[in-house]
Backbone as JSON Lines, residues from 0, in Angstrom:
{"i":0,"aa":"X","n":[80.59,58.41,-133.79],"ca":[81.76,57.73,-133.29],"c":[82.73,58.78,-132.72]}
{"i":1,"aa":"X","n":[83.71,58.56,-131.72],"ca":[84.47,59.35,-131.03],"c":[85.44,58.34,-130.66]}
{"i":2,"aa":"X","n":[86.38,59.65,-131.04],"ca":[87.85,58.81,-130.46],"c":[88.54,59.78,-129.54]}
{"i":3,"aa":"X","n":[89.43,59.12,-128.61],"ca":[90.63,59.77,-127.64],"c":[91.93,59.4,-127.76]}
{"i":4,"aa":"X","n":[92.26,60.5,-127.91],"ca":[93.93,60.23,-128.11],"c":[94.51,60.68,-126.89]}
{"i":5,"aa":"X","n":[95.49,60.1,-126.21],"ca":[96.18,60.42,-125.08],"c":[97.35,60.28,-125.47]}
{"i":6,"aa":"X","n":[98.05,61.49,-125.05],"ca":[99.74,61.62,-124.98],"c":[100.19,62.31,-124.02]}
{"i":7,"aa":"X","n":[101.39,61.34,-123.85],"ca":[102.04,61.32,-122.76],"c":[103.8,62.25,-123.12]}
{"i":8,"aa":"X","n":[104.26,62.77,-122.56],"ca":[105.36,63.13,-122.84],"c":[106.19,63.52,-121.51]}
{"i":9,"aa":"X","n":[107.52,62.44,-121.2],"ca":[108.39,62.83,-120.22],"c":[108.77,64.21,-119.83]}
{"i":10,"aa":"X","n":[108.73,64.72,-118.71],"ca":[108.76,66.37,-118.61],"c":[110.04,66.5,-118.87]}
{"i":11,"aa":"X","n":[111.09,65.6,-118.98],"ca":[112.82,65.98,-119.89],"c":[112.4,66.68,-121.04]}
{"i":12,"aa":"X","n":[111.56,65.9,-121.78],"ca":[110.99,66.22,-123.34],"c":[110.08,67.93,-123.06]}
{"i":13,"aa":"X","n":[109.55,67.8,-122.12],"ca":[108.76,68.91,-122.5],"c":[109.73,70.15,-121.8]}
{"i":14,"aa":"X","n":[110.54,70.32,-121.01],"ca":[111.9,70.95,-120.63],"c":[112.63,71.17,-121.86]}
{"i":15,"aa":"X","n":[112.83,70.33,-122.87],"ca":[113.69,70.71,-123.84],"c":[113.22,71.43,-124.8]}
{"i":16,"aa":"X","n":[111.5,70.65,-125.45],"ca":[110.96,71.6,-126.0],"c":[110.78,73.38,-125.33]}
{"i":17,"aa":"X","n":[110.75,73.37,-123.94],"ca":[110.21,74.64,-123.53],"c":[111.56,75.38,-123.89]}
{"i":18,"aa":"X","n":[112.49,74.91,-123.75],"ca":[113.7,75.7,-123.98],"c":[114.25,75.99,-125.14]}
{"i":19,"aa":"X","n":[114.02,75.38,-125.93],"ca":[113.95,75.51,-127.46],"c":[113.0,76.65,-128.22]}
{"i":20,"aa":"X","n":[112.11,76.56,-127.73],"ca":[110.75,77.79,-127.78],"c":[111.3,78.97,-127.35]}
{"i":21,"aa":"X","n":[112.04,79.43,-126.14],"ca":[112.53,80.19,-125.38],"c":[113.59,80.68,-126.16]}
{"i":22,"aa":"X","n":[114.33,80.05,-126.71],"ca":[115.4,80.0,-127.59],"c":[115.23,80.93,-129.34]}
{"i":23,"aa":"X","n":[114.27,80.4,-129.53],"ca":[113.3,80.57,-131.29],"c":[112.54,82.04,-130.45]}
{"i":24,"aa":"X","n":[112.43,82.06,-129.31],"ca":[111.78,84.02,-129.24],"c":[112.51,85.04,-128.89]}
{"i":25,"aa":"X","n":[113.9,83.98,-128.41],"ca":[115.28,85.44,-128.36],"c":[115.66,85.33,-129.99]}
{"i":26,"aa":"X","n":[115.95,84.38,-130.49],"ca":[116.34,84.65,-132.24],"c":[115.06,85.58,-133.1]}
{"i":27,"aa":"X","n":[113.77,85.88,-132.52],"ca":[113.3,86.44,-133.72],"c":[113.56,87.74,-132.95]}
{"i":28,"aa":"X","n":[113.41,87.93,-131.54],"ca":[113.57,89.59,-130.59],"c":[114.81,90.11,-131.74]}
{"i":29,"aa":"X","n":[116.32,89.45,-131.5],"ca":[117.27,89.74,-131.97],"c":[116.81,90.33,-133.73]}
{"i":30,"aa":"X","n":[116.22,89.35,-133.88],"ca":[116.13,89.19,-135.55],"c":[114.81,90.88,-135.52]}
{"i":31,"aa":"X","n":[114.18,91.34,-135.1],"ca":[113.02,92.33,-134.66],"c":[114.09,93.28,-134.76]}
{"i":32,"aa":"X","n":[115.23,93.53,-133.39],"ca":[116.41,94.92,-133.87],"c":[117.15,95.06,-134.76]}
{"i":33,"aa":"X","n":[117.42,93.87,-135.91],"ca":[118.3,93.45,-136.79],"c":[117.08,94.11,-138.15]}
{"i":34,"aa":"X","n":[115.89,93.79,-138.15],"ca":[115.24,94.48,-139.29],"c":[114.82,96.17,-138.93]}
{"i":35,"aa":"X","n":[114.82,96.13,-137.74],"ca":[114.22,97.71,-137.31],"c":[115.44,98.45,-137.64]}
{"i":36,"aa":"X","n":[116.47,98.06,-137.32],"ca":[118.13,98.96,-137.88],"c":[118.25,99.21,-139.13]}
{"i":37,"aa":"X","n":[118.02,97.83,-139.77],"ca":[117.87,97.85,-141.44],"c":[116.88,98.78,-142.08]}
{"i":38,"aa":"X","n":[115.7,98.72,-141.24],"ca":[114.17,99.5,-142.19],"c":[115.07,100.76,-142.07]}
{"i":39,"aa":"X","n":[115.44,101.53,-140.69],"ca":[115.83,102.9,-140.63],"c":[116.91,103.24,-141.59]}
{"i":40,"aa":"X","n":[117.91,102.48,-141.54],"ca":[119.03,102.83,-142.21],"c":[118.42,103.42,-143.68]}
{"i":41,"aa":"X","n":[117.81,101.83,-144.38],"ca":[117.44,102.35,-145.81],"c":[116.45,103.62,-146.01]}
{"i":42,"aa":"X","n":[115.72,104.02,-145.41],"ca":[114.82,105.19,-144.9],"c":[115.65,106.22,-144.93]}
{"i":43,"aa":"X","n":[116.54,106.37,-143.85],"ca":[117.34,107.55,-143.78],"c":[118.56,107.55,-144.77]}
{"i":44,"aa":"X","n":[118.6,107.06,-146.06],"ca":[119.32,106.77,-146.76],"c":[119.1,107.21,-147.86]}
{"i":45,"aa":"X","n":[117.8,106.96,-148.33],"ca":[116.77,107.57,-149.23],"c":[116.47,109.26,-149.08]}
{"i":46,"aa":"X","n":[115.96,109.56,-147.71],"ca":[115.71,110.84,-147.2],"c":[116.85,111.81,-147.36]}
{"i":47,"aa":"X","n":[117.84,110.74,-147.38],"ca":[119.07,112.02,-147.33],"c":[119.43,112.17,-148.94]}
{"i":48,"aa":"X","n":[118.91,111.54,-149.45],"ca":[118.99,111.45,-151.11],"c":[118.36,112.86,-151.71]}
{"i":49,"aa":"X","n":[116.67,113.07,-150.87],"ca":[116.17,113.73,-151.72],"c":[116.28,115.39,-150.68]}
{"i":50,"aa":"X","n":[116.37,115.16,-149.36],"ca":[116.53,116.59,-148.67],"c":[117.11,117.51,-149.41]}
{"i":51,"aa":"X","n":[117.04,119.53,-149.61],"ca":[117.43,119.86,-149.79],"c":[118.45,120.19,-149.29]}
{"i":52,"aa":"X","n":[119.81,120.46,-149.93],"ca":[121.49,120.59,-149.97],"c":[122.07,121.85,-150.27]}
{"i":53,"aa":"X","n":[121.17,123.03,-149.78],"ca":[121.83,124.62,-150.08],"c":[122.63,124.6,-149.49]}
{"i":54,"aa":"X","n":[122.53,124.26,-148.16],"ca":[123.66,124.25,-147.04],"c":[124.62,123.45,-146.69]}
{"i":55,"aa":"X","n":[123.66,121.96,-146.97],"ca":[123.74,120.83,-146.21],"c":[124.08,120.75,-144.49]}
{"i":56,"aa":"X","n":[123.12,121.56,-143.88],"ca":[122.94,121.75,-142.85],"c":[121.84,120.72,-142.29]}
{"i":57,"aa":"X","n":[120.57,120.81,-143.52],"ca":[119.98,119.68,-142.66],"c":[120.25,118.2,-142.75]}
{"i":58,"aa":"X","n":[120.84,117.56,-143.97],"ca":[121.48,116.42,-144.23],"c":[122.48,116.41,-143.07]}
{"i":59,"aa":"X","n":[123.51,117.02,-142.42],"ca":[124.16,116.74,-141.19],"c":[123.43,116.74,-140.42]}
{"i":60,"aa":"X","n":[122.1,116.89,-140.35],"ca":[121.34,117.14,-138.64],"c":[120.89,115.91,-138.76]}
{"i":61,"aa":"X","n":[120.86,114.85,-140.22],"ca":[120.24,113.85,-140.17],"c":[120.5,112.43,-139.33]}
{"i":62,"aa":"X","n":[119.66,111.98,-138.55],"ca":[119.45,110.83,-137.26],"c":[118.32,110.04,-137.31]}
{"i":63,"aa":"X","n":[119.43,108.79,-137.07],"ca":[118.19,107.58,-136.56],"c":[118.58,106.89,-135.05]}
{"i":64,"aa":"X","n":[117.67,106.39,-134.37],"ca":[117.69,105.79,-133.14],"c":[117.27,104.7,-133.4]}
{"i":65,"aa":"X","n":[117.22,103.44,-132.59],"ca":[116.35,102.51,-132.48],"c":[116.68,102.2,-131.14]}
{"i":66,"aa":"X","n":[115.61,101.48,-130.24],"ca":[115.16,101.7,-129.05],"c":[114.39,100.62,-128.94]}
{"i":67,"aa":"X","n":[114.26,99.99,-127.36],"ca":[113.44,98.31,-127.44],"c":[112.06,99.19,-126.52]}
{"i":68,"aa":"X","n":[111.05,99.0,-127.32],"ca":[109.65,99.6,-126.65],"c":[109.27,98.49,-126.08]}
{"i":69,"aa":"X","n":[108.54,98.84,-124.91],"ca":[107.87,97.94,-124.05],"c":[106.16,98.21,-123.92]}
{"i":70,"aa":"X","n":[105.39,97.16,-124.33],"ca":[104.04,97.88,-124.71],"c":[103.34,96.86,-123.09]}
{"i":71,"aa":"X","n":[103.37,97.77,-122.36],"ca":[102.68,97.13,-121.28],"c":[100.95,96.53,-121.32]}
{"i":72,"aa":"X","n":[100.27,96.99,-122.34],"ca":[99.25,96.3,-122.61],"c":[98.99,95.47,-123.34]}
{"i":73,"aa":"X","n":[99.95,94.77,-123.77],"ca":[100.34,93.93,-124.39],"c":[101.03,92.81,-124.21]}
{"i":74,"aa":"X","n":[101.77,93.17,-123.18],"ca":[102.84,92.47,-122.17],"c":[103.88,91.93,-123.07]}
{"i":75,"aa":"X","n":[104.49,92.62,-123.87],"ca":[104.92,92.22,-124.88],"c":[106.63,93.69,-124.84]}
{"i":76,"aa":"X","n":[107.42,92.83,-125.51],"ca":[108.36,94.52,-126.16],"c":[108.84,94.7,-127.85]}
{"i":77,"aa":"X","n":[108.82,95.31,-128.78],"ca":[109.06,95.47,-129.38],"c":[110.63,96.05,-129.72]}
{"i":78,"aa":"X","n":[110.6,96.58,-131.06],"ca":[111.86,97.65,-130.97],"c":[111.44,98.8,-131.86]}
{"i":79,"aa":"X","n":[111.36,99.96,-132.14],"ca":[111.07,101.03,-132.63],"c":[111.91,101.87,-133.16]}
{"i":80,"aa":"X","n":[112.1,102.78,-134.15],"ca":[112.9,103.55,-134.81],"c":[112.54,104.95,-135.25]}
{"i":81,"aa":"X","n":[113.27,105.82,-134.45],"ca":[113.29,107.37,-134.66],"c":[113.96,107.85,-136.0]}
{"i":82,"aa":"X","n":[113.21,108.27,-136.94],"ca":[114.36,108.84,-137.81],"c":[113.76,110.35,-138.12]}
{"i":83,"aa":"X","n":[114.95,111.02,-138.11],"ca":[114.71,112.45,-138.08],"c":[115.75,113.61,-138.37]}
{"i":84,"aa":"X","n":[115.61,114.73,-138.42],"ca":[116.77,115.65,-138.48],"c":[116.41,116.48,-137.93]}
{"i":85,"aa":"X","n":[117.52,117.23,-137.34],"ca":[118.0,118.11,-136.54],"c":[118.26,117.76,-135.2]}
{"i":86,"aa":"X","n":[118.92,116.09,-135.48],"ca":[120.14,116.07,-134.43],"c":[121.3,116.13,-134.71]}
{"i":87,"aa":"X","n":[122.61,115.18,-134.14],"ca":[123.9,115.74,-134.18],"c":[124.32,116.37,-134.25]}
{"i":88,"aa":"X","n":[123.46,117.04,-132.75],"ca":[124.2,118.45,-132.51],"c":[123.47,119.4,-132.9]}
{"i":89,"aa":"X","n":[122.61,119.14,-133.79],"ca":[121.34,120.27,-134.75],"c":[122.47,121.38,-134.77]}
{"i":90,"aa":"X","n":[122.97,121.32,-136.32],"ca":[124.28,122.13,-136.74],"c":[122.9,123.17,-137.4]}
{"i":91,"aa":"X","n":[124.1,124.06,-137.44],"ca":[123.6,125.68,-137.33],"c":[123.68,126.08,-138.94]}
{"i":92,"aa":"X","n":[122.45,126.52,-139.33],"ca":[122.88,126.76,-141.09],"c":[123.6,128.16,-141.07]}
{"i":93,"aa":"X","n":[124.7,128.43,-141.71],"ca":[125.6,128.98,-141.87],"c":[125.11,130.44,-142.82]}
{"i":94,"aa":"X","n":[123.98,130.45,-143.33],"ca":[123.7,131.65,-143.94],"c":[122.63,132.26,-142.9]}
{"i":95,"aa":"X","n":[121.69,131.46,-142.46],"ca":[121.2,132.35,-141.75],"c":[120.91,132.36,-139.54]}
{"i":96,"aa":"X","n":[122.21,131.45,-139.87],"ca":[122.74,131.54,-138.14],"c":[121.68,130.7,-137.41]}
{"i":97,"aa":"X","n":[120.07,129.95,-138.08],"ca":[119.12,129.2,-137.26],"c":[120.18,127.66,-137.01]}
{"i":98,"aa":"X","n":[119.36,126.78,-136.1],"ca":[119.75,125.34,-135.91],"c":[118.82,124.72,-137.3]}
{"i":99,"aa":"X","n":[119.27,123.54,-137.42],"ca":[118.0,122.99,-138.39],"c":[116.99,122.54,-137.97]}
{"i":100,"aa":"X","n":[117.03,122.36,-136.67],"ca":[115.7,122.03,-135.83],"c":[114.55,123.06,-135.76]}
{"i":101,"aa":"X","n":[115.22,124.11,-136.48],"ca":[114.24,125.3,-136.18],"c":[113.28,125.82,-137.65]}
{"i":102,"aa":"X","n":[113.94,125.2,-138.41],"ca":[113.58,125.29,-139.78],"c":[113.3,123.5,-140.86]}
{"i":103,"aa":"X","n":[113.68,123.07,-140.32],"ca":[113.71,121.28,-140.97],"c":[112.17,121.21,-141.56]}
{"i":104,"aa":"X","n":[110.82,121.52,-140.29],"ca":[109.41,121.17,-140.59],"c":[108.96,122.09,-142.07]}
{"i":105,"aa":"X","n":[109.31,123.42,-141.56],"ca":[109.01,123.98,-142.75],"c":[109.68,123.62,-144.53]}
{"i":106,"aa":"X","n":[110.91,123.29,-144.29],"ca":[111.29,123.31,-145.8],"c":[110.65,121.61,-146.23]}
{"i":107,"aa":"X","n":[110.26,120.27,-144.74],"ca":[109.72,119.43,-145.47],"c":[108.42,119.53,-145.73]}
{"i":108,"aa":"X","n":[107.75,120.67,-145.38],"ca":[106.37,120.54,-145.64],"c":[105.76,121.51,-146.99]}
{"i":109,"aa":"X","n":[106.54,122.61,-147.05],"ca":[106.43,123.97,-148.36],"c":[106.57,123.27,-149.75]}
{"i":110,"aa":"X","n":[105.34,122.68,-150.26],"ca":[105.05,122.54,-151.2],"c":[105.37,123.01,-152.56]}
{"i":111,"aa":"X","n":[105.77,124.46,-152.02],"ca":[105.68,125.5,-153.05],"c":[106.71,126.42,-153.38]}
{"i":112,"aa":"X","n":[107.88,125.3,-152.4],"ca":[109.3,126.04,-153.13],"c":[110.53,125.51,-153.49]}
{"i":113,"aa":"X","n":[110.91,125.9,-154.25],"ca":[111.58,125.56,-155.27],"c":[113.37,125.28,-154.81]}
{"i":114,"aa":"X","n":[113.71,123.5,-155.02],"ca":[114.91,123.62,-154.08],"c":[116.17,123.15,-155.47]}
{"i":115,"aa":"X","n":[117.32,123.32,-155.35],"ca":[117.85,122.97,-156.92],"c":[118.09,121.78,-156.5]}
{"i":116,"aa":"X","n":[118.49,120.99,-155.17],"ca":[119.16,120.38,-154.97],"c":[118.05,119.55,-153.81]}
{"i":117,"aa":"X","n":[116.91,118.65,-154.09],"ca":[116.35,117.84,-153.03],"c":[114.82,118.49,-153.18]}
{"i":118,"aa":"X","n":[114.26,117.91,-152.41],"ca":[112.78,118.33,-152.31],"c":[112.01,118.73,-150.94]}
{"i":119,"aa":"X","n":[110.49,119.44,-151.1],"ca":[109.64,118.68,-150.27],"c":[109.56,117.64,-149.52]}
{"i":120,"aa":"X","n":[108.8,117.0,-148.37],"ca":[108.38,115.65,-148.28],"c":[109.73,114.41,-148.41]}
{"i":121,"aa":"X","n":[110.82,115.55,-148.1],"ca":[112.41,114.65,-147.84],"c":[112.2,113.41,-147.01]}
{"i":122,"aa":"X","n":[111.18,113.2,-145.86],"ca":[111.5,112.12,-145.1],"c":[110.0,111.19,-144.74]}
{"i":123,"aa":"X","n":[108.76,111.82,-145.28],"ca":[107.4,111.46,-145.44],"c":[107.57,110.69,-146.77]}
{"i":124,"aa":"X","n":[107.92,110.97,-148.18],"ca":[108.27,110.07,-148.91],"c":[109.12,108.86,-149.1]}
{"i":125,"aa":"X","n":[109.97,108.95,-148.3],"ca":[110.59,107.6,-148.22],"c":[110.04,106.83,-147.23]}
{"i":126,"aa":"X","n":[108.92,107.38,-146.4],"ca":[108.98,106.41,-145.38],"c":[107.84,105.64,-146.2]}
{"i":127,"aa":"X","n":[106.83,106.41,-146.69],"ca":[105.91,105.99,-147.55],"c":[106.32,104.65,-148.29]}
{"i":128,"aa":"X","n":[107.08,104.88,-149.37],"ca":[107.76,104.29,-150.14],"c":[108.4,103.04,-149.98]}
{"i":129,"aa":"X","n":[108.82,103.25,-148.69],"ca":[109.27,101.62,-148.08],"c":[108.29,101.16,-147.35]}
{"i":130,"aa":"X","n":[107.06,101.63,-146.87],"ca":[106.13,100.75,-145.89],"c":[105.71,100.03,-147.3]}
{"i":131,"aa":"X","n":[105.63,100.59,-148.58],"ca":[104.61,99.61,-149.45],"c":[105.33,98.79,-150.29]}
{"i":132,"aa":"X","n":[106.7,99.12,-150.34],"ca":[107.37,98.59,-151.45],"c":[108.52,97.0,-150.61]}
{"i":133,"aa":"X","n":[109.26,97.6,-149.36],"ca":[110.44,96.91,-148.78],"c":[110.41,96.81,-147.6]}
{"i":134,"aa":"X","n":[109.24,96.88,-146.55],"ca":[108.8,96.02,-145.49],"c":[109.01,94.88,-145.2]}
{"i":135,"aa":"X","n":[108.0,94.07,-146.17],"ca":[107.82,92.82,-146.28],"c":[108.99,91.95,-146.72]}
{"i":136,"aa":"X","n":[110.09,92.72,-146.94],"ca":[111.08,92.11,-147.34],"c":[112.26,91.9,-146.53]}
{"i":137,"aa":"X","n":[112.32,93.04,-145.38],"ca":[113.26,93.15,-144.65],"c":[112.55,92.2,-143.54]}
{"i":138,"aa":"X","n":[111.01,92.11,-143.17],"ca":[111.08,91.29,-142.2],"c":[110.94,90.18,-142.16]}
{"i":139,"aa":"X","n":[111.14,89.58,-143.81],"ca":[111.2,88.07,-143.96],"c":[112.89,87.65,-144.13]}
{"i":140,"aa":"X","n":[113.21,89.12,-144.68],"ca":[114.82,88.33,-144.4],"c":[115.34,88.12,-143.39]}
{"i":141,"aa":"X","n":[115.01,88.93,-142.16],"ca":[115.62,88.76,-140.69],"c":[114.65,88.19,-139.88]}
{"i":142,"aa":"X","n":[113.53,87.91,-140.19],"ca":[113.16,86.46,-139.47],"c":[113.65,85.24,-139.83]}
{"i":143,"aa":"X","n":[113.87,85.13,-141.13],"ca":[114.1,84.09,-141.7],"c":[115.93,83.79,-141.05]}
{"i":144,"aa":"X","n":[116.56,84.75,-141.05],"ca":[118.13,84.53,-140.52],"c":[117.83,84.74,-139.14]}
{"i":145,"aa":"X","n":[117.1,84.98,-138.75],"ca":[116.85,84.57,-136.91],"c":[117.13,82.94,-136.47]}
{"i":146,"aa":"X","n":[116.09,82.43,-137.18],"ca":[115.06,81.13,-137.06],"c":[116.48,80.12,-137.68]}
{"i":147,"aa":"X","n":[117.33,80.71,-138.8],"ca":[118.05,79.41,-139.86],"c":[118.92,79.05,-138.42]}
{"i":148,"aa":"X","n":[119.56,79.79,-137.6],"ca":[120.45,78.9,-136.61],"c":[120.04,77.57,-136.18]}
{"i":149,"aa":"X","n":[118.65,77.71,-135.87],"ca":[118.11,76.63,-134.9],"c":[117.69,75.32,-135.66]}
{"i":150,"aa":"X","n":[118.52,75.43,-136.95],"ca":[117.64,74.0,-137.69],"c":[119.04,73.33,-138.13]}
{"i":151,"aa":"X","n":[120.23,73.88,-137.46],"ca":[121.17,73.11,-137.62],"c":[121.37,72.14,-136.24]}
């Protein structure tokens, strides 16, 4: 046995739906820079927690960006987030006259020395730490406050 269903829908109706759709993919875009700001912030928030603080030369060099990527094979854009140190200005450590841009890789990667104040792995561990732990959380809260406008 076989059945056909036919539906019909006035193109007013399907105009409103299309615009409504159009509508629900600028609220999640918006809602996409609204969690990408959030992931970085808490990231570089954490990082600056555990960096070492002899100087606090590299904690001032500390920076985040976020930026709308456009993935042309995809045909699609995202938004993306730089977080890093040895910008603002990449301030100059004061004992031994370098930028922190010139020294930042080494003190996060030296395993093997000893800081009183911060660690190793200052900005590889937090990022760690939030892909497994507070991801999933930031991008259900700002999808979810994207999307709540449109159901009033």
């Amino acid at each position: 046995m076989r059945a056909t269903i036919d539906f019909k829908f006035p193109k007013s109706e399907l105009q409103k739906f299309d615009a409504t759709c159009q509508i629900a993919i600028q609220n999640v875009l918006k809602g996409t820079k609204k969690a990408t700001t959030a992931a970085a912030q808490e990231i570089l928030g954490e990082s600056m927690a555990q960096v070492p603080k002899e100087t606090y030369t590299l904690l001032m060099s500390a920076y985040y960006e976020v930026a709308r990527r456009s993935d042309t094979a995809l045909s699609t854009w995202s938004y993306e987030a730089i977080i890093g140190y040895g910008g603002n200005g990449d301030p100059i450590n004061p004992k031994t006259g370098r930028p922190a841009s010139s020294y930042m890789l080494a003190v996060h990667e030296d395993l093997s020395a000893t800081h009183v104040n911060g660690k190793a792995k200052f900005l590889e561990d937090p990022v760690r730490e939030y892909a497994a732990n507070n991801f999933k959380r930031t991008v259900f809260k700002y999808a979810q406050e994207s999307l709540a406008s449109m159901s009033d």
